[in-house]
N, C-alpha and C positions, 0 to 999 in steps of 0.2 A: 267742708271740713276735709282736709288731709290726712288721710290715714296712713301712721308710717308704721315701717317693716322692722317685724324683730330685729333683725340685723342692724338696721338703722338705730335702736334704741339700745341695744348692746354697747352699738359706738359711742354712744352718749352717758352710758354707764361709766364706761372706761375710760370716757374723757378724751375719746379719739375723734369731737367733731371740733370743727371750725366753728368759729361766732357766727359766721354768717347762716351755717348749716342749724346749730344751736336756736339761736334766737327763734324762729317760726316753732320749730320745736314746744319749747318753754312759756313762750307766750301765745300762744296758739288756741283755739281749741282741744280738748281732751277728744282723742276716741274713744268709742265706747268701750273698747276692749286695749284699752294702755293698759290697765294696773294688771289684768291678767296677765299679761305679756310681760310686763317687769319681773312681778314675780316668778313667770318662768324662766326666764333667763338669769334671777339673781338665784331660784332652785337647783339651775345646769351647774352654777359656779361653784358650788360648797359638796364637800364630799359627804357629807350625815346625809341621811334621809329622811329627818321629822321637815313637817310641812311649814314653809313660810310663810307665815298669816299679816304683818306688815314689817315693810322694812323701817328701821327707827332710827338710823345712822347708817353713815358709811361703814360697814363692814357688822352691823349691829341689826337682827332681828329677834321680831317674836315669832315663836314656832309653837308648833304643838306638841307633846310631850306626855304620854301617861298621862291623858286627861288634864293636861296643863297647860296656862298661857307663861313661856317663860321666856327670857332675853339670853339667845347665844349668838357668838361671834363666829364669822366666817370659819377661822380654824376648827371650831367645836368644842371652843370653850363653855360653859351653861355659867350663866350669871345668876339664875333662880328668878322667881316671880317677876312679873315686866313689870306688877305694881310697887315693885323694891327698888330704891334706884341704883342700876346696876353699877356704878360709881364705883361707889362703895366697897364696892368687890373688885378695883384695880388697882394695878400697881399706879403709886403716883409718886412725882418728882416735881418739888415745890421748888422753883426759881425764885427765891426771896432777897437777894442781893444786887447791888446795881452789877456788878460785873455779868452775872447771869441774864439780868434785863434789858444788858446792852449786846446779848447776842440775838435781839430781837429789834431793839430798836435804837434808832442812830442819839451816838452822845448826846444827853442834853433835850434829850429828845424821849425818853422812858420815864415812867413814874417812880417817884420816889419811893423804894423798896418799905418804910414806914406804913407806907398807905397804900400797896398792892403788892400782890404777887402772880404770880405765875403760876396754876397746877396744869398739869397735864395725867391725862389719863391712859395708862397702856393695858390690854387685854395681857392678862398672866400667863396665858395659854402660847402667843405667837409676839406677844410683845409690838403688837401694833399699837400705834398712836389712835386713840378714839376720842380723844374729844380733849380742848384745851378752855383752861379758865380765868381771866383775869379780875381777878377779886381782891376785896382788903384784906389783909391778915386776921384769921381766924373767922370768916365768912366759912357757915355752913355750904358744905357741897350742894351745889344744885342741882336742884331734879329738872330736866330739862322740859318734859312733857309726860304725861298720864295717857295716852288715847284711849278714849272709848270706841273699843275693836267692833263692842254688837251693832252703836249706832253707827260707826263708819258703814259696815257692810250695807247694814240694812237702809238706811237712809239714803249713801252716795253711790252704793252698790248693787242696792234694791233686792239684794238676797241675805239669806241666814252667813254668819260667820259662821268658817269653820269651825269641827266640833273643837273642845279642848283637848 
């Protein structure tokens, strides 16, 4: 098994490796000490100081909080309870027109605005892009996933998650 170097894994956060470097990476063996190491390096990144207990999205974690499991955003945005879907608490900009779907996809070539659209989700705080959804009109927001944090830890982690 190849154990790779914080530094190594940074560069892979930020999107600064090669496929060739990536690949063995990704599909590889885990070591025993990646997810510790992620989460340090994605802890260096954000300026708050409540603890990262998993990362859930690009730029999207659960921390802990005044005895709380909740979902904030790199900048320091707080979204509230990670079992809420943080959704729901962004700004969104619905692409519902062909003109709009064609700045996504080539003429002739996009779905018919009657039968999809476009949401996209931006953090209200820094106005980053978090997540995009292509759904039928009037499709409830998706919750993307639930994790169960205790059995993560304790199961693939073989220790207590941290407190709330």
């Amino acid at each position: 098994m190849v154990k790779y170097d914080k530094k190594t894994l940074e560069r892979m956060i930020d999107g600064d490796l090669t496929w060739e470097e990536l690949k063995p990476i990704i599909s590889g063996t885990k070591d025993p000490d990646r997810f510790d190491k992620i989460i340090e390096i994605l802890q260096e990144k954000v300026s708050w100081d409540e603890k990262i207990i998993l990362p859930i999205h690009e730029h999207l974690h659960i921390v802990s909080k005044d005895g709380k499991r909740i979902v904030k955003c790199d900048c320091g945005y707080e979204f509230g309870d990670y079992k809420e879907n943080w959704k729901k608490k962004c700004r969104i900009r619905v692409r519902d027109t062909a003109e709009e779907l064609e700045e996504f996809y080539p003429k002739y070539m996009s779905s018919d605005p009657d039968w999809m659209e476009l949401r996209e989700y931006f953090c209200p705080g820094c106005f980053t892009l978090l997540d995009t959804e292509a759904v039928p009109p009037g499709y409830p927001t998706i919750f993307n996933f639930l994790p169960d944090i205790d059995a993560f830890y304790k199961e693939w982690l073989g220790r207590k998650a941290p407190d709330r």
